[in-house]
C-alpha positions, 0 to 999 in steps of 0.5 A, spaced: 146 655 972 140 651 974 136 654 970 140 653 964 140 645 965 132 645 963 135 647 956 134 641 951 140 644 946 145 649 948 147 653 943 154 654 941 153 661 939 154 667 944 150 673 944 153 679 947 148 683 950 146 689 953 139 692 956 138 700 956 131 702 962 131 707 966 127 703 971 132 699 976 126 694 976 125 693 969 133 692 968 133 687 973 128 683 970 131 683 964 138 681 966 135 675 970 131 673 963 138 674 960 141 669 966 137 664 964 138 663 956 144 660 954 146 663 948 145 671 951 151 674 955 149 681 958 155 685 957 152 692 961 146 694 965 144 702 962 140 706 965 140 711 960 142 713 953 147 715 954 151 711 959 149 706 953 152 710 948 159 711 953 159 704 952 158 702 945 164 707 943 169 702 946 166 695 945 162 690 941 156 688 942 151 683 938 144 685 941 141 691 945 134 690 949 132 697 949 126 701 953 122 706 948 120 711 954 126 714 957 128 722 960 133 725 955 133 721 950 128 716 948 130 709 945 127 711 937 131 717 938 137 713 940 137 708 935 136 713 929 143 716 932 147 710 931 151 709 925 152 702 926 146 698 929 147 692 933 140 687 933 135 690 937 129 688 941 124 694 944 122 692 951 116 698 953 110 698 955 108 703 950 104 699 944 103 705 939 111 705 938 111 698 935 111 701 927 118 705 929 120 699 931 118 696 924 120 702 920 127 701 925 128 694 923 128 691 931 129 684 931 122 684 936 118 688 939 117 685 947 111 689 951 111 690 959 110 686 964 115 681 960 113 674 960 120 670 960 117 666 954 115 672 949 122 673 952 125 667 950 121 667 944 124 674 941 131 672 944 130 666 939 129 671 933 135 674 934 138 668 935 135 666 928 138 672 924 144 672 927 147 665 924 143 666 919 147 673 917 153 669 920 152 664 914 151 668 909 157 672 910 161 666 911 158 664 903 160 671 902 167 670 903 167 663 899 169 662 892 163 658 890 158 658 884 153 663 885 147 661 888 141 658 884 136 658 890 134 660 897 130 656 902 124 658 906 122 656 911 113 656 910 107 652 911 111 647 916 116 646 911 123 648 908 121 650 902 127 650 896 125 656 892 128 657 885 132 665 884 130 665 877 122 664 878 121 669 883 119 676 881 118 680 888 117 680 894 113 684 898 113 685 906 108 685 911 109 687 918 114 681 920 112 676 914 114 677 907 110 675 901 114 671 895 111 672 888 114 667 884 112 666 876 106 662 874 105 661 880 097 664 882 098 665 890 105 667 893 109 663 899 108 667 905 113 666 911 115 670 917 122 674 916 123 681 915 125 685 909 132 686 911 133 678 912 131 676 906 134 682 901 141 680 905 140 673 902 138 675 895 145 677 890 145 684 889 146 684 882 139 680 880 135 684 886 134 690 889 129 693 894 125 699 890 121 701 897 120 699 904 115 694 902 118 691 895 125 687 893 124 686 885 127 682 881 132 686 876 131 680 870 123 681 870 123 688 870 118 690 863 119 697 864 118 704 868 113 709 869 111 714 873 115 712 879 112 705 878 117 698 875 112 693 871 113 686 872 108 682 869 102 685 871 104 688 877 106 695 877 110 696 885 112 703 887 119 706 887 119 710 893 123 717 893 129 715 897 130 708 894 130 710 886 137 714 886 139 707 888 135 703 882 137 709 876 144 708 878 144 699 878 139 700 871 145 704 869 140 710 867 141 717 868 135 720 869 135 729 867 
């Protein structure tokens, strides 16, 4: 508790959280790294996949921190199994799996030793995206008008980007690029692919690739696996085209 004290601001927002390693070392590190955040409540400690599958069947958990490297089964391994995925942080001391953890939308991606402010720093992100996901369910749920515009936060401010003027966005990494119309450079903010599509209304956005979200309004045409919006012709990869065909209400032969 005494480290809890040094926090200016306690969140009121709990996150339930439990931390998969093999080695008791790294587990202990972690759990003491949990103590001393607010808003982190660790739930379980699991020394391997499986314990941590025996867990999740029975109880509800908001954030994993995950080792990659385990015997059995490994972390990427373990993720790719699960049907419904709570937010995750990979905890390794592995570089080279950072591009599993993109393509598996983790939350963060932390490499051992761990250093209690890149810890903090990654638990903040899953902080960060579970309001914001929170929020935009409690929107959901409410009988409001349709939202007109988003807010990004970029270059040190909060920006207010108009739903009509955005054509597409493309994603790098952990930032996305806004391409808006007559607008010659697009608004780069850090945010995943997945946040920023569960903020968008489904009906006027799709995402057409693991990089692309287009607007449904500027579509000019197809060809060649590839949508024309003004000058910009953006893939439509194979595993995300049934679903576009079937939004445009085309029935391809």
């Amino acid at each position: 508790m005494e480290e809890k004290e040094h926090f200016s601001e306690i969140s009121s927002t709990i996150l339930k959280c439990i931390a998969i390693d093999d080695e008791s070392l790294a587990l202990d590190l972690v759990e003491d790294n949990i103590a001393k955040v607010p808003f982190l409540k660790l739930e379980a400690r699991c020394r391997n996949a499986f314990e941590a599958i025996d867990y999740l069947q029975n109880n509800q958990i908001d954030l994993i921190f995950l080792d990659i490297q385990m015997p059995g089964l490994t972390g990427v391994q373990f993720l790719e199994g699960l049907t419904q995925k709570p937010m995750v942080i990979f905890v390794t001391a592995y570089q080279q799996y950072a591009l599993e953890g993109f393509n598996l939308d983790v939350i963060d991606y932390v490499l051992k030793p761990i250093s209690f402010e890149r810890f903090l720093k990654a638990s903040h992100k899953a902080l960060d995206y579970y309001k914001s996901k929170q929020a935009l369910l409690e929107s959901v749920s409410k009988p409001e008008a349709k939202a007109e515009y988003i807010f990004i936060h970029a270059d040190y401010s909060l920006m207010k980007i108009m739903l009509e003027d955005i054509l597409y966005i493309e994603g790098l990494k952990d930032y996305i690029k806004i391409h808006l119309k007559n607008q010659k450079f697009p608004i780069v903010c850090r945010m995943t692919m997945r946040l920023i599509s569960e903020r968008l209304p489904s009906d006027s956005f799709l995402r057409i690739h693991k990089s692309y979200i287009v607007s449904l309004k500027k579509i000019e045409s197809i060809r060649n696996q590839k949508v024309k919006i003004g000058e910009n012709h953006i893939p439509l990869s194979d595993s995300y085209s049934e679903q576009f065909y079937q939004t445009i209400g085309y029935q391809k032969e």
